[in-house]
C-alpha positions in Angstrom: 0.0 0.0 0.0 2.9 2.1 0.4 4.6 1.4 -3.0 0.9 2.4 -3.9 0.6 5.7 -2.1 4.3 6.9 -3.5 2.9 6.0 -7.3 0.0 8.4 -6.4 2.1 11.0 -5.2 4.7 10.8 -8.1 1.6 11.2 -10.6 -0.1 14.4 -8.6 4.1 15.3 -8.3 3.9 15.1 -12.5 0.5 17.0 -12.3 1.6 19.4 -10.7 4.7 19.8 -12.7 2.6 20.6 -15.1 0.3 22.7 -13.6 3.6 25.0 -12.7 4.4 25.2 -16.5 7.7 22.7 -15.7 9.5 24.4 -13.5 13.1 23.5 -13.3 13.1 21.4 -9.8 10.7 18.8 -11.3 11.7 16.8 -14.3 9.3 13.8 -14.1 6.9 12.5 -15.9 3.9 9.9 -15.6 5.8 7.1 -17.6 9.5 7.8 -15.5 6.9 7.6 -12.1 5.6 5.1 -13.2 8.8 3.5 -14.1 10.0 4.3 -11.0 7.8 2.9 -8.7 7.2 -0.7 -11.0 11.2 -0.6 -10.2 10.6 -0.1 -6.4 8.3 -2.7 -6.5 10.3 -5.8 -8.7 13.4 -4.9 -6.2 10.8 -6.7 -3.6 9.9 -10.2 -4.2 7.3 -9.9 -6.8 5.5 -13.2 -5.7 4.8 -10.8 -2.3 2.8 -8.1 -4.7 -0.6 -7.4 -4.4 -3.1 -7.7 -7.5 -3.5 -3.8 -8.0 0.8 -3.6 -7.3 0.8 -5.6 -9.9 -1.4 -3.6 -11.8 0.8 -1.2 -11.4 3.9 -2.7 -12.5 2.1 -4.1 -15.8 0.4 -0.5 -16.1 4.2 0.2 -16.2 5.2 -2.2 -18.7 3.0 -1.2 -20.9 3.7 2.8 -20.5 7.6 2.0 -21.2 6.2 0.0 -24.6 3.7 2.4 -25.1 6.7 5.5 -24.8 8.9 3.3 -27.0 6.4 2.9 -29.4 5.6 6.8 -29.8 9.4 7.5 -29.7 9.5 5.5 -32.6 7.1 6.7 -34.3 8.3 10.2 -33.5 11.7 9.3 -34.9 10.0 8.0 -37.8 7.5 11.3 -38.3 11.2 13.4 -37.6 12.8 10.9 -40.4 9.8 11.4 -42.7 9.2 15.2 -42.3 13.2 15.3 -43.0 12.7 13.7 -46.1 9.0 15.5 -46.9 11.3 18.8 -46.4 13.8 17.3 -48.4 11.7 16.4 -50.7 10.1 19.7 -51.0 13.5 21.0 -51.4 14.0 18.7 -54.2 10.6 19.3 -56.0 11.2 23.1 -56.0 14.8 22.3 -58.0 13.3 20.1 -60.2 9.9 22.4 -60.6 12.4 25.3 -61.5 14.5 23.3 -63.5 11.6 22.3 -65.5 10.9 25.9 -65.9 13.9 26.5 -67.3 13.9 23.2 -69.5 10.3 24.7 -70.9 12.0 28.3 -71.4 14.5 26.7 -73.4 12.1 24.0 -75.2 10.2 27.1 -76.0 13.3 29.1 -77.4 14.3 26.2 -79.5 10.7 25.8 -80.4 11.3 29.4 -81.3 14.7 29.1 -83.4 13.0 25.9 -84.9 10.2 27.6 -86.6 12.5 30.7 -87.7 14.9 27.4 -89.1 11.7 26.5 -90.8 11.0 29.3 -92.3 14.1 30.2 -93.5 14.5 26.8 -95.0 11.1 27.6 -96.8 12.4 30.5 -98.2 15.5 29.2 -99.2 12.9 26.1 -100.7 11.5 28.9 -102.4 14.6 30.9 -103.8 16.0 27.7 -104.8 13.1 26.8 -106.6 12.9 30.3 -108.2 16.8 29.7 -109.1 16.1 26.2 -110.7 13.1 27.6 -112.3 15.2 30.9 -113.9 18.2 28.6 -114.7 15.6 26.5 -116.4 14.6 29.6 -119.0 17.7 31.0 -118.9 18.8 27.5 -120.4 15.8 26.9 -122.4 16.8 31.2 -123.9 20.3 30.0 -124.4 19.2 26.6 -126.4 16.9 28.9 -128.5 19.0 31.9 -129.3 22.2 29.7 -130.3 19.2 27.8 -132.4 18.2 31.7 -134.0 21.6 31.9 -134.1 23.1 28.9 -135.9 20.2 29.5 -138.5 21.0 33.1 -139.0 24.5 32.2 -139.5 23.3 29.6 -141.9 21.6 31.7 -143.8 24.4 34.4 -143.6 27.4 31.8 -145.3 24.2 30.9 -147.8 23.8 34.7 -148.2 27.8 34.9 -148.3 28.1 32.0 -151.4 25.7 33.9 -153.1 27.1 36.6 -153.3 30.3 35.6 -153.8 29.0 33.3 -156.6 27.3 36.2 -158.3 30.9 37.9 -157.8 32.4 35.9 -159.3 29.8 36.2 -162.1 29.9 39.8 -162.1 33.4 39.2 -163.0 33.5 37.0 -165.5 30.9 39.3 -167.0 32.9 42.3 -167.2 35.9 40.7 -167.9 33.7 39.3 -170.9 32.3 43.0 -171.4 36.0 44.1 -171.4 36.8 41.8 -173.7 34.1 42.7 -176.3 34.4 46.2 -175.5 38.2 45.8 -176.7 37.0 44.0 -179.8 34.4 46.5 -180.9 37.5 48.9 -180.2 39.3 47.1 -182.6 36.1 46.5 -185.2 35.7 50.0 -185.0 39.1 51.2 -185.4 39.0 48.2 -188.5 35.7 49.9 -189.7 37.5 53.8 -189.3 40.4 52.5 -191.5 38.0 51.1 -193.8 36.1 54.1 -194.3 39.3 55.8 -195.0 40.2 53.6 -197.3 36.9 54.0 -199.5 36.8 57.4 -199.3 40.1 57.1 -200.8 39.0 55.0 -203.2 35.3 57.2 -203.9 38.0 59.6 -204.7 40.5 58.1 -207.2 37.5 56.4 -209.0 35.6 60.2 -209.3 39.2 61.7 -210.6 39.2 58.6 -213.2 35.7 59.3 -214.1 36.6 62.9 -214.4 39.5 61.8 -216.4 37.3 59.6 -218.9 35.0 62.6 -219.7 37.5 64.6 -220.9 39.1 61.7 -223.1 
């Protein structure tokens, strides 16, 4: 009944501990009292205890279990709020690092469509380059065409005219030739002329001369 009376006196001691805001001279609580006193009472011969001593004692037992079993959980609520803030911590880094990963997706998203578009007008110039190239080939094939048919046309024009040339030569040469001749027919003819006159003459002087016989 003692050992009983001291457990009631070390619990209204923790009461009022904390009825006093813990003040420094008293540093129980209900598990150490308890603990205590279930001590006190297996230093005496346990077989000697009394059903509500060993009550008590079990009460004990079952607060030390019951402490150790919150003091582990509280170590594991501590271990897991470490790692909740930890992992807090490390979903903030990886939130911001995905805000820079989208800044950058969205600046190469960005650079990709200028790319595009660049490469669409350089699709287009290049097509407009094939496309001139093409004419300025197809103008190339069809002016040496004009021009291998004008130059055609120009040796045809060329052999012509030297063939008529060379007519026009032989022609004057012949008209040279005959001009010379009639030259000579007509210088023939002059002497001729002379000649008869000469002859017109003599033959009136004879006729002249056979009158007057």
């Amino acid at each position: 009944m003692d050992s009983i009376k001291q457990i009631i006196q070390n619990v209204g001691l923790v009461k009022s501990s904390n009825n006093s805001n813990n003040k420094s001279d008293v540093n129980l609580t209900k598990s150490e009292a308890l603990q205590r006193t279930a001590a006190a009472l297996e230093a005496n011969d346990s077989s000697n205890l009394t059903p509500l001593e060993q009550q008590f004692v079990d009460l004990a037992r079952i607060s030390t279990a019951k402490d150790s079993i919150i003091e582990t959980q509280r170590a594991e609520i501590r271990k897991i709020h470490d790692e909740l803030h930890a992992l807090k911590k490390k979903t903030k880094e990886v939130k911001e690092e995905l805000q820079r990963s989208e800044l950058r997706c969205r600046a190469q998203d960005e650079e990709l469509t200028m790319l595009r578009n660049l490469g669409k007008e350089q699709t287009y110039m290049c097509d407009r380059v094939n496309d001139l190239t093409k004419r300025l080939v197809e103008a190339k094939d069809e002016t040496d065409k004009i021009t291998a048919e004008l130059n055609a046309k120009i040796e045809l024009e060329i052999t012509k005219a030297t063939t008529l040339e060379k007519e026009s030569n032989e022609k004057s040469l012949k008209i040279t030739e005959f001009e010379a001749i009639l030259g000579r027919i007509q210088h023939e003819n002059y002497d001729l002329k002379k000649d008869l006159e000469i002859s017109d003459a003599k033959l009136i002087e004879q006729k002249r001369e056979f009158r007057t016989i």
